[in-house]
N, C-alpha and C positions, 0 to 999 in steps of 0.2 A: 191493882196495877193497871194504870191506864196507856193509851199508845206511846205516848211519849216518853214512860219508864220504862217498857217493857224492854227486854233484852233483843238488844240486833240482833240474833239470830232468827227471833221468832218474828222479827218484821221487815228484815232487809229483803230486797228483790233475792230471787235468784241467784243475778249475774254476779252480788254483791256475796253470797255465801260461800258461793262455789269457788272464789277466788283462791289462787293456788298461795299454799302456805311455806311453800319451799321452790329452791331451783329446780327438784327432780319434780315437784308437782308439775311446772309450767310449762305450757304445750307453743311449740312455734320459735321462730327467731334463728334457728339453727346456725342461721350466717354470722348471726351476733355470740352467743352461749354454746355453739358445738365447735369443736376442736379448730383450736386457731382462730375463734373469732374474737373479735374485741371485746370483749365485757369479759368473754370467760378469763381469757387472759387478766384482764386489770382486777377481777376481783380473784383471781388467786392469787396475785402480787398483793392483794389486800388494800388496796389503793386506787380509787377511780375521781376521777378528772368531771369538769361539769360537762353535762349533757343536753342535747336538744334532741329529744326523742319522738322522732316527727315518725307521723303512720294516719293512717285512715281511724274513724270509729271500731271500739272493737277488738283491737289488732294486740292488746296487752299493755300500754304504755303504763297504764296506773300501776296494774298489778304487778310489770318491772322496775318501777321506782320503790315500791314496798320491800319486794324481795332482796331489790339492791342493798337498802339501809338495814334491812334486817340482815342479809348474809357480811356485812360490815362493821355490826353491832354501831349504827351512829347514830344519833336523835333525830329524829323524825320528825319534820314539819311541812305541813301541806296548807294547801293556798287553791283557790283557784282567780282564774286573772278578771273572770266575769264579774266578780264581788271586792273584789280586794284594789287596793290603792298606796298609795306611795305610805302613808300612816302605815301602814299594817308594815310595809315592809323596813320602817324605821321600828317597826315592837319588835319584829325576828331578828333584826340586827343588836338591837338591846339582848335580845336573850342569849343570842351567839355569842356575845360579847362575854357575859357572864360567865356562861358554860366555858367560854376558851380560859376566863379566870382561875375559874374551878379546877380547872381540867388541862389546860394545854389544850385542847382538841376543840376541831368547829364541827358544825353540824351541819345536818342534809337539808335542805328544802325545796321542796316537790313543789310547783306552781303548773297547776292543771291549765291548760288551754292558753299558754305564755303569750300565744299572737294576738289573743286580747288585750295584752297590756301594750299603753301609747309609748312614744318614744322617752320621752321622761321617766315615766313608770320603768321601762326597761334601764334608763341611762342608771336610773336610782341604784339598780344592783351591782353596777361594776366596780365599783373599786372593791366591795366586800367577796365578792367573787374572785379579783386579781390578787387580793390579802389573801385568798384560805381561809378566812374567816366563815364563808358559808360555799358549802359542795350544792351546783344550783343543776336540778332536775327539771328541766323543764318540758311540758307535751304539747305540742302541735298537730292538730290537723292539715294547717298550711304549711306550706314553701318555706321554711326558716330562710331561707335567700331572699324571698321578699318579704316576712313576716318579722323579721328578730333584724335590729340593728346592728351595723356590721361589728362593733366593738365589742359587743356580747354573741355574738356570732363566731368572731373570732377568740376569744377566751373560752369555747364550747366544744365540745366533740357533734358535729351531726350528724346523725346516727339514725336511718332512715327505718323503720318496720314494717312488713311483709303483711298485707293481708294473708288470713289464718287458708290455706288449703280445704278443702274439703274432708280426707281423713282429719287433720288436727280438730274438725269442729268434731266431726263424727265422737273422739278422742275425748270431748270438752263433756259434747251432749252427753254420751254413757255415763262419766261420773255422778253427772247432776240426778239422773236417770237413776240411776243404782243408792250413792251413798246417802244413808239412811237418816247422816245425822246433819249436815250440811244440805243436803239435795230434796232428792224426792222419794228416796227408796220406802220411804215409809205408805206412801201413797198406794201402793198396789195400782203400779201402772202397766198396760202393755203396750207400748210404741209400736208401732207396726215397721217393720223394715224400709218400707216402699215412703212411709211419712219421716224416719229418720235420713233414709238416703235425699229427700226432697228438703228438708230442712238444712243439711249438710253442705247443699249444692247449692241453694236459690237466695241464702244468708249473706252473698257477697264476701264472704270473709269474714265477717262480721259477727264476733262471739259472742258481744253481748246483745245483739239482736238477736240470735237465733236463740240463747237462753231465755230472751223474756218471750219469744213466744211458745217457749216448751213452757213455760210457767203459765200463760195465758188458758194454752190447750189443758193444762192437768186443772186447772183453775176454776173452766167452764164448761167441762165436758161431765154429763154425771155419772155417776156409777152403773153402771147395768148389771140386767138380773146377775152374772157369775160373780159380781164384787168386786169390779175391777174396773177402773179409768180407762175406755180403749180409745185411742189415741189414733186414728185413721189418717190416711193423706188426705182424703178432703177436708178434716178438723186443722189438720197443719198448713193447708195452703191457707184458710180463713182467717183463722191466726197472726200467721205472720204477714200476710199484709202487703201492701205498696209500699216500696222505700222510696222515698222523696231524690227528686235528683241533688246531688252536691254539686252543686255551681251556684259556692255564692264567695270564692275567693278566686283570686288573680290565678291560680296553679289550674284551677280545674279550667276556666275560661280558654286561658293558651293552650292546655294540655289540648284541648278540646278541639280548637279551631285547627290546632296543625295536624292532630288524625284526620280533621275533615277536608283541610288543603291537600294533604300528602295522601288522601286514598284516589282522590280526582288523578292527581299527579302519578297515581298508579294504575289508573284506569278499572279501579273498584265497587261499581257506582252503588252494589248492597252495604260494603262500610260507610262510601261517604253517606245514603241515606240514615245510615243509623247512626254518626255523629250530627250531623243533622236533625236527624228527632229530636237527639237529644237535647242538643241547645234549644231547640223549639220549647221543650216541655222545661227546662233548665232557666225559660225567662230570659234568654239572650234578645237585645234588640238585632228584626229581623235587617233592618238595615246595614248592621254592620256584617252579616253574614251576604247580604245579598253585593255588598263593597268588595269582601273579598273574592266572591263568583268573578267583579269585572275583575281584578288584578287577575284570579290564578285562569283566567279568561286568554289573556294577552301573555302572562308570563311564562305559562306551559303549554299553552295551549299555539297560540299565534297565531303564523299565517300558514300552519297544518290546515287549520279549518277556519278561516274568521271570520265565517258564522260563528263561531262560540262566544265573538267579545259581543256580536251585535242580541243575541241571546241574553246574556249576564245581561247588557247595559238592560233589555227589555225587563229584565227580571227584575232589575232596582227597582226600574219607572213603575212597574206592578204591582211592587212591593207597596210603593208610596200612598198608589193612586186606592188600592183597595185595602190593605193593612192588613191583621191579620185576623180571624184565625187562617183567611180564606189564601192570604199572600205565601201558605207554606206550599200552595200547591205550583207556582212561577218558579219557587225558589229549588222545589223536587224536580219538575221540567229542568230548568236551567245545570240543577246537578247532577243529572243524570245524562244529561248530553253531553256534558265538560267531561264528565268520568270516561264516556266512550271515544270521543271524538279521536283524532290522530293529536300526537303529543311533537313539542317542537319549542325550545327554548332560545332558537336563534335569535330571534329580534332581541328580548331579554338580554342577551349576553353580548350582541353588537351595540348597546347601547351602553352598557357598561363598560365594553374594552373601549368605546369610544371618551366616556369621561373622565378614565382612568388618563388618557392621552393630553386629555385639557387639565386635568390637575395635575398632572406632572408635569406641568414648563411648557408641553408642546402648544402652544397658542400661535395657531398660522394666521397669516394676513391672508384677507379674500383678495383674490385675483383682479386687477382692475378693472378685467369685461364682465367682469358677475357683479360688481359694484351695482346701486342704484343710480341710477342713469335721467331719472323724471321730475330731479331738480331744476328749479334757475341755477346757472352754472356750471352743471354737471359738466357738459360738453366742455367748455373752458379749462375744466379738470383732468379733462382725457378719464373719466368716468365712462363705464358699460362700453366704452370706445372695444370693437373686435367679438362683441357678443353674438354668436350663434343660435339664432332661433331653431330648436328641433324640428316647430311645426313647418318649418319652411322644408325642410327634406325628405324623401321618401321614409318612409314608414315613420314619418315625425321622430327620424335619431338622427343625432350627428354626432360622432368622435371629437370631444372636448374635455378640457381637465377642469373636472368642477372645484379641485382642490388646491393643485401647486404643489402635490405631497404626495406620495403612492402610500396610499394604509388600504386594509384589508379590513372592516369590521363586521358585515354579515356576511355568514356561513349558512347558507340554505339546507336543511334536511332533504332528506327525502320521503320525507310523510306528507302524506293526505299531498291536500294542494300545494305546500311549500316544496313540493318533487318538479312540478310545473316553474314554481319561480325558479328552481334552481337553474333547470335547463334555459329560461329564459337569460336568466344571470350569464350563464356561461354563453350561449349568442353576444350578449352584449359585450362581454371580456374580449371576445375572438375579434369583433369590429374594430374596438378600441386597438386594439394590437396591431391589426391594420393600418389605424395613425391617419385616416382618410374618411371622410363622408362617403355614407352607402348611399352612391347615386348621385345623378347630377341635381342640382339646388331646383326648386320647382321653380 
């Protein structure tokens, strides 16, 4: 019996053994399978709808699509989207087609990693999907809102899964651990507490990671004198290894930048550096992180401190001029002073209520003496005619209406230095209201 004949048991990974063979086996999900959630609900009505079972690596999506068809008793068909093509999915429809001959009844099909498949590929399934001809399981890593088109999106249940807690792995790990005939229990292993609690924690949620490196550790560790595999936390942190960062889809990118915008905007600057690493080591261009420093520069930050926009912009020019690896250190400068600085959204938001005014109708004529005045003709036009020069009066102000309109659009904080403009603001509101030049004309 060579590897190719030999029986899955004696050559599947692990992660692949251990798989739970019932609902009551299966660890996690509680929000979906415990009392009142959807799936428990629809499969004791004996009846479930198609699915897009979006979750991280790990998280169970296979081993719930299995259990689903199996506690449904429906024909089981799997796919995944990396290998497979619209051909394939014209053969599953031949055999659905069949079976529903035979039988009345359509079948399941499972399509592993569905956001692989292009729009075609995906258009290909909807009508046999919208027939009942085939129950479609599909599993994402990504955003089904940006990964699945909206027409198979919308004939789906999304249905989101919970990275695994730390007990639920602990939960996972023990069986592989113990059961003799599935696992490892034959192996004469001792885990150390300190390497399972380490495993348990540092796995991300991530089940079947943390099983291939219990498999790795029982695998490469040898027997010592008492006859036994011991299984230490220094042999499990080796093991298991460096997880690569996820950021290579549109969900993690966004997720990513607005923890990084919104810790600035909370004055966090230990989180924003650690979404910040992350995109760093995630492969983000640093340009487009050093773009958002100038916005959330100006937009939260303002004229509380505006040193922080002339910062950000230096950070771009930094970024540019030296690249990276060296450009993370302008970019950790610049984010760590935006995270402290005094915070202040006024400009931000008198900018706004002011275009909300020009897009709604209000479009005012500029005043004849604010007109340009430095044409051939102008004068002839009664153009800039009545213009008050500032610098001509004491403290270079003079009480004049720059508008023809009384609107309000900036609101001065009273952070950092925009506490300074405010009071200036209201100086100048109290003149105005006077309705007279402060001082005679030089």
């Amino acid at each position: 019996m060579d590897l190719f004949t030999a029986p899955q048991a004696q050559t599947a990974p692990l992660a692949w053994r251990v798989r739970p063979r019932s609902l009551a086996e299966y660890v996690g999900q509680s929000h979906l399978l415990g009392e009142g959630g959807l799936l428990r609900r629809q499969l004791a009505a004996g009846r479930i709808g198609s699915l897009i079972l979006y979750g991280p690596p790990g998280c169970g999506k296979t081993s719930l699509a299995h259990l689903i068809a199996r506690e449904l008793s429906l024909p089981f068909t799997e796919m995944n989207a990396v290998t497979a093509g619209v051909p394939d999915i014209r053969k599953v429809v031949q055999e659905a087609t069949a079976h529903r001959q035979r039988t009345g009844g359509g079948i399941l099909l499972f399509i592993d990693e569905i956001h692989r498949f292009n729009k075609p590929q995906q258009s290909a399934l909807l009508p046999h999907v919208e027939q009942g001809l085939i129950t479609l399981i599909g599993a994402s890593t990504q955003n089904p809102f940006f990964a699945i088109i909206p027409p198979l999106a919308s004939r789906s249940h999304i249905v989101e899964l919970k990275p695994h807690g730390a007990d639920e792995l602990r939960a996972v790990l023990n069986v592989a651990i113990h059961d003799p005939e599935r696992g490892l229990g034959k192996e004469n292993l001792q885990v150390d507490p300190e390497a399972l609690e380490f495993l348990s924690e540092r796995s991300e949620g991530d089940a079947r990671r943390a099983l291939n490196a219990l498999e790795t550790a029982a695998t490469t560790t040898p027997v010592d004198a008492t006859g036994r595999i011991h299984i230490t936390r220094p042999v499990m942190e080796a093991c298991l290894g460096k997880k690569a960062v996820i950021y290579d889809d549109e969900d993690a990118h966004y997720d990513t930048i607005s923890a990084f915008i919104k810790s600035i905007r909370g004055s966090d600057p230990d989180a924003a550096l650690y979404w910040l690493a992350k995109m760093i080591e995630g492969g983000e261009d640093p340009l487009f992180i050093a773009r958002r420093l100038v916005i959330v520069a100006s937009e939260d930050i303002g004229n509380a401190d505006p040193r922080g926009l002339m910062i950000a912009v230096a950070a771009q020019q930094a970024v540019t001029a030296i690249g990276m690896p060296e450009g993370r250190i302008p970019l950790a400068q610049a984010t760590t002073y935006l995270a402290l600085a005094p915070k202040s959204n006024a400009a931000y938001m008198a900018v706004d209520a002011a275009l909300a005014d020009v897009r709604g109708g209000t479009v005012l004529p500029v005043p004849p003496y604010l007109q340009d005045a430095h044409y051939s003709g102008a004068k002839r036009l009664n153009r800039g005619q009545g213009y008050q020069y500032p610098h001509d009066f004491p403290d270079h102000f003079v009480a004049q209406d720059y508008l023809g309109a009384t609107r309000s659009y900036y609101r001065p904080t009273r952070q950092g230095f925009e506490a300074r403009l405010a009071e200036r603001m209201a100086e100048l509101d109290q003149l105005r209201k006077q309705g007279a030049p402060r001082g005679a004309r030089k």
